[in-house]
C-alpha positions in Angstrom: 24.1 10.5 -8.8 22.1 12.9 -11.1 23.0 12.7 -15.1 21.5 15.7 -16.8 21.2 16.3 -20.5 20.0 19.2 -22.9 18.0 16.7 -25.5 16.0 18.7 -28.1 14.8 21.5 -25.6 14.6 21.9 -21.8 17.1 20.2 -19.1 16.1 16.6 -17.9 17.8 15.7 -14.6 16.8 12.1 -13.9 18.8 9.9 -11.0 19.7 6.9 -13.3 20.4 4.8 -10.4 17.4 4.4 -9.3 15.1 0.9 -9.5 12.2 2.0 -12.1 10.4 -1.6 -11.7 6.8 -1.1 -10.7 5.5 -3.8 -7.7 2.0 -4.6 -6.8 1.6 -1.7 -4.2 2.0 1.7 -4.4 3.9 2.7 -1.3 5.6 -0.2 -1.1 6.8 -0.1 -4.5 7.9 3.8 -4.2 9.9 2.7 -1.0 12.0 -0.1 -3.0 12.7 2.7 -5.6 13.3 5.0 -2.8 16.2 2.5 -1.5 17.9 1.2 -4.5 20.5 3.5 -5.4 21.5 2.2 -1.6 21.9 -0.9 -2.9 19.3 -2.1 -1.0 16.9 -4.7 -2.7 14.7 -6.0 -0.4 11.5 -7.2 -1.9 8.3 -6.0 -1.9 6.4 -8.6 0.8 9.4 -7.8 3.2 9.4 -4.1 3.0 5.1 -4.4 3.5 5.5 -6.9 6.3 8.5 -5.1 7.6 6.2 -2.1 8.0 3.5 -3.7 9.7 1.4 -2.8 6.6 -1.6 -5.4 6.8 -4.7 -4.5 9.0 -8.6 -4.0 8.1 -11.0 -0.8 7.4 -14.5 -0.8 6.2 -15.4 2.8 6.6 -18.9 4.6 4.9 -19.9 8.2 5.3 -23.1 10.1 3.3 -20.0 12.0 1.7 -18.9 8.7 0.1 -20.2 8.2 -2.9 -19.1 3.8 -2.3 -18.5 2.5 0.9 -14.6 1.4 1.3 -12.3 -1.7 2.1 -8.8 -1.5 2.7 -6.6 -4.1 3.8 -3.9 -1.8 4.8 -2.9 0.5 7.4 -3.4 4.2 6.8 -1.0 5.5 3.9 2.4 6.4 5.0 1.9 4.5 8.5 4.1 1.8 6.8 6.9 3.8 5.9 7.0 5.3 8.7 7.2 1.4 10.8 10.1 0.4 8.0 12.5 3.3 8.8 11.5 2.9 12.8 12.3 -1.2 12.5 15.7 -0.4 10.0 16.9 2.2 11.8 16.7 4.4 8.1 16.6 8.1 8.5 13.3 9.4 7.4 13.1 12.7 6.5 9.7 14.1 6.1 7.8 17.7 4.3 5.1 19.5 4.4 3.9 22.7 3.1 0.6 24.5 2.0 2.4 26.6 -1.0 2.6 24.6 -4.0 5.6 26.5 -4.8 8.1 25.9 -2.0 6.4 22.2 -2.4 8.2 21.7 -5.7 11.3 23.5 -4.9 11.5 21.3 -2.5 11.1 18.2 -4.3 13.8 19.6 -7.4 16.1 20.1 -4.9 16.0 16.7 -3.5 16.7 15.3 -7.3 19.2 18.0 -8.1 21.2 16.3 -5.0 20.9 13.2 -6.3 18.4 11.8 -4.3 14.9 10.5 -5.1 11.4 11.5 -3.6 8.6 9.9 -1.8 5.0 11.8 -2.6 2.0 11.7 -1.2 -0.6 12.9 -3.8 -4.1 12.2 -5.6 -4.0 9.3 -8.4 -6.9 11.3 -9.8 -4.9 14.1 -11.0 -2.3 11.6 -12.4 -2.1 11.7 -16.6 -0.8 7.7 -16.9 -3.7 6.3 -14.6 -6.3 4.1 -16.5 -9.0 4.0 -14.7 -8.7 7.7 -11.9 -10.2 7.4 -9.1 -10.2 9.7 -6.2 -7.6 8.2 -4.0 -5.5 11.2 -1.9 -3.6 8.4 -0.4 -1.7 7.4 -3.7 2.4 7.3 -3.2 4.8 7.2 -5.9 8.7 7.8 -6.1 10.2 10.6 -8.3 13.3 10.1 -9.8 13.6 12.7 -12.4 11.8 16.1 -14.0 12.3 18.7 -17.0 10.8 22.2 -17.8 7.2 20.0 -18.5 7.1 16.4 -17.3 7.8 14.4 -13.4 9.3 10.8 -14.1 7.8 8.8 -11.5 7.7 5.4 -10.6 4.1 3.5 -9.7 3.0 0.1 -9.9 3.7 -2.5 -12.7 -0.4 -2.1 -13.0 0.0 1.7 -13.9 3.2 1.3 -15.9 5.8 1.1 -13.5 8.6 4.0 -15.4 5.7 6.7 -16.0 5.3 10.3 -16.4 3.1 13.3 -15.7 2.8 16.9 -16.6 4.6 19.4 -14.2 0.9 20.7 -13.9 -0.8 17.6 -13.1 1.5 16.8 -10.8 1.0 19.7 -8.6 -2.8 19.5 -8.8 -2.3 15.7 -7.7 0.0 17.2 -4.3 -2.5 19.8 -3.5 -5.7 17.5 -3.5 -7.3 17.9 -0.6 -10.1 15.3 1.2 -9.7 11.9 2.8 -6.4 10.5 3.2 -4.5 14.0 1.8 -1.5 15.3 2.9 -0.4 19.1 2.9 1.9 18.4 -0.8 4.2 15.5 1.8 7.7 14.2 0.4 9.7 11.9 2.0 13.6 10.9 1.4 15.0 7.6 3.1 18.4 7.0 4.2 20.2 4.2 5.0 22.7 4.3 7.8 24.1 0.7 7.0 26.2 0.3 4.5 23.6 -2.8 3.2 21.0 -3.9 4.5 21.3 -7.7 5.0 19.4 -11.1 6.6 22.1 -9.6 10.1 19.5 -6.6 9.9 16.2 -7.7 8.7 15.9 -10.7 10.6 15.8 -9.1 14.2 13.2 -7.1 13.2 10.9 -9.7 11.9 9.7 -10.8 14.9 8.5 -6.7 16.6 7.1 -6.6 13.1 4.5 -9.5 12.9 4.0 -9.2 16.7 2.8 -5.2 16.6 0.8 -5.9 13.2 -0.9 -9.0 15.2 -1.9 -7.1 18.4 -3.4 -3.8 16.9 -5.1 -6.3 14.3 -6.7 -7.9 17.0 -7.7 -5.2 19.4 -8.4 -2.7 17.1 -9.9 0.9 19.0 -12.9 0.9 16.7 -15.3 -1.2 15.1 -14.3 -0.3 11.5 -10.9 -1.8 11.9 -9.2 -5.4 12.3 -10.6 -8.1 13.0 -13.8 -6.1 14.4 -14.2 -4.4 11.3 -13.9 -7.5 9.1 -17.2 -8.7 10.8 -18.7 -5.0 10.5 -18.3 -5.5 6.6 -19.9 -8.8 6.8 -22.6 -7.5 8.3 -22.9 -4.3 6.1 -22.3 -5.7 2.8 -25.9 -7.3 3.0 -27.5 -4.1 2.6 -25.8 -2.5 -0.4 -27.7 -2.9 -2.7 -29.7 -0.2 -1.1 -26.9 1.9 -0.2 -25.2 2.0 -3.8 -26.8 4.1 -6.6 -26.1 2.1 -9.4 -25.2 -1.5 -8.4 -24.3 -3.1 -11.9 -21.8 0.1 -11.6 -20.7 0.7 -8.4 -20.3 -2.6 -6.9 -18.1 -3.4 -10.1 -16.1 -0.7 -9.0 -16.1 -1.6 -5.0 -15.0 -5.3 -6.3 -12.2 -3.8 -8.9 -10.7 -1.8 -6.0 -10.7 -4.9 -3.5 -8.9 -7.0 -5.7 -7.1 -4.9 -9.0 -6.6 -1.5 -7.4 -2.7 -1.8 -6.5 -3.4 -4.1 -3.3 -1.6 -7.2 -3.9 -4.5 -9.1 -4.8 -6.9 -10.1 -1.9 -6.4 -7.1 -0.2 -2.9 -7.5 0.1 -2.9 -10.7 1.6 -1.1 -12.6 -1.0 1.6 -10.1 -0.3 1.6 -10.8 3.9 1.5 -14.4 2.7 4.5 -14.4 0.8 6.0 -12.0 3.5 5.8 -15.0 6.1 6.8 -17.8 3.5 10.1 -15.6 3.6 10.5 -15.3 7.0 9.9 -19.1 7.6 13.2 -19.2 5.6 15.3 -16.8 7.5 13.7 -18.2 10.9 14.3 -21.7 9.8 15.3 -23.8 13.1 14.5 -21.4 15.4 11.7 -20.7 17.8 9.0 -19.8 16.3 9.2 -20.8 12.8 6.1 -23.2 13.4 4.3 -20.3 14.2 5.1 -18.2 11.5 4.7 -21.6 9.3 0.9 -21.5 10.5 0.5 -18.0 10.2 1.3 -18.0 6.3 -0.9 -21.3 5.8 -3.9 -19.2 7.1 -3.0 -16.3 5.3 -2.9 -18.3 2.3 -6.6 -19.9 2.7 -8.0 -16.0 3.7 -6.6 -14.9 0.7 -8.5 -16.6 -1.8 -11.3 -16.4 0.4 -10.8 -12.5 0.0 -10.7 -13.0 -4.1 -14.0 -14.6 -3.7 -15.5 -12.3 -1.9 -14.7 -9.2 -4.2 -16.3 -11.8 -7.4 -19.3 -12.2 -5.2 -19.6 -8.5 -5.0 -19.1 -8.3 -8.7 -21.5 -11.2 -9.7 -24.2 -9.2 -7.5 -24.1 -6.2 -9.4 -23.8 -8.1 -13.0 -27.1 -10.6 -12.0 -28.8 -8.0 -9.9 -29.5 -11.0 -7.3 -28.7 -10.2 -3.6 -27.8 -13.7 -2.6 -24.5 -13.1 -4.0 -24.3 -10.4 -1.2 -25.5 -12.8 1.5 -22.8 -15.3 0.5 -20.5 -12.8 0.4 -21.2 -11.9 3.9 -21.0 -15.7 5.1 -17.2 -16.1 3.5 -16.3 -12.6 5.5 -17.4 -14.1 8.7 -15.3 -16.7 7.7 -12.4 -15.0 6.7 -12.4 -13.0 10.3 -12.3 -16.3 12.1 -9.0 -17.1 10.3 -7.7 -14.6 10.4 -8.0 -14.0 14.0 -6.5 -17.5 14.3 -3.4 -16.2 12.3 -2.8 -13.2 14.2 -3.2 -14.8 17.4 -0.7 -17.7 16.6 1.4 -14.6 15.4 1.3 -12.2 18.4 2.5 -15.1 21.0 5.8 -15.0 18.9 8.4 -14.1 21.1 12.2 -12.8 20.8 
């Protein structure tokens, strides 16, 4: 439960059971804290494939200042598929007074139970390089009269802290992706959570991430909006204001930015090399088995793709651009392979 201590000034409550090791994802990584003083220590692939995390977005508006790709559903969609497919209670908030929103949040740790938060990574005191990102999730384990001890990715320092003030500027961001200052607690019904539970839930899991991958409602998303990018990405060097800058900064975000690598492929990739070894012998397993080997060939074509778009800007020569394109064209006819190999699976 919750140890708290008088040291040198104010009271720090902090839950000391909780898992302070930062993973490669933000939400996935708040969601392994969020679960750990369950017991539960399921790692990070299986809690994003799990949650049907992987999909496709290339969206661009004039009130962009870069156009965006994102490899993963729409923040907080995942958790919200993990607690659905392991039957965990999911308790969600929202409020528009910053107030209540942090009484809220105290009262959760008081009890001994950590916090999910929604917030800005802008507003956050430990990021390196802030960028406006309202979709940012971390897990709170602890506070005193001035600081939140959070936990983020092994990228932003895994055990950090920010300034009570911060903190609520970061929850009240409002803009793409923003919540109304959301928290989240998970509970676990089952004692544990072992291979008896996860492994019946593999299957609904790649099957619903496949089909919405491949039949996405618009063309920005999926498999659709992979070949939108391709075609887009020839052109930015007129969109972008300062392309030595700003594609630099597209490129960083594809592949550095707290997505796995690849856009979070490597991370479905090593999702489906564990479930070929819980699905060994059964029917299937070949399936899955091609899936990952795909998924391992569109990731490094995805790591190319963001060097491309950072050789482009450094050299100032489009071709880099035009190649890009041609590997994303190629990366959308694998991956469609994948996913349709992976939505025939059946129960």
């Amino acid at each position: 439960m919750s140890d708290e201590s008088v040291l040198m000034g104010p009271r720090k409550t902090t839950i000391n059971s909780v898992s302070t090791v930062g993973g490669a994802h933000c939400e996935t990584t708040a969601l392994r804290a969020l679960l750990s003083p369950a017991g539960v220590d399921l790692s990070e692939p299986m809690l994003f494939g799990l949650g049907s995390g992987l999909s496709f977005i290339y969206w661009d508006s004039k009130q962009q200042g870069l156009p965006f790709l994102g490899g993963r559903v729409k923040p907080f969609q995942l958790t919200r598929n993990l607690a659905e497919r392991l039957k965990l209670e999911l308790r969600v908030q929202e409020t528009g007074s910053p107030r209540k929103a942090w009484d809220q949040v105290r009262s959760s740790i008081d009890e001994g139970v950590p916090v999910g938060l929604q917030l800005d990574s802008y507003d956050l005191e430990y990021f390196g390089s802030p960028v406006r990102f309202a979709g940012h999730i971390v897990a709170m384990y602890g506070y005193d009269a001035e600081r939140a001890y959070l936990v983020d990715t092994a990228q932003q320092g895994g055990a950090v802290s920010t300034s009570v003030e911060s903190l609520a500027r970061a929850r009240a961001a409002r803009g793409p992706m923003s919540a109304r200052h959301r928290s989240f607690t998970l509970e676990v019904a089952a004692s544990d959570l072992d291979d008896g539970h996860v492994i019946p839930a593999i299957i609904p899991a790649l099957t619903s991430c496949a089909q919405d991958f491949l039949a996405p409602p618009i063309a920005n998303l999926g498999s659709r909006g992979i070949s939108t990018a391709a075609t887009r990405v020839q052109a930015w060097f007129d969109r972008v204001e300062d392309p030595e800058r700003d594609l630099a900064v597209i490129a960083r975000l594809m592949e550095r930015a707290g997505t796995g690598g690849a856009l979070f492929r490597n991370l479905y990739r090593d999702f489906l090399t564990e479930c070929r070894g819980l699905l060994d012998g059964e029917p299937g397993a070949d399936l899955v088995e091609q899936g990952r080997d795909l998924f391992t060939e569109s990731a490094l074509l995805w790591t190319s793709v963001a060097h491309l778009i950072e050789r482009a800007g450094v050299t100032g020569n489009p071709d880099h651009l035009r190649e890009a394109s041609h590997v994303l064209e190629e990366i959308a006819t694998i991956e469609i392979s994948a996913m349709t190999a992976l939505s025939s699976l059946v129960e």
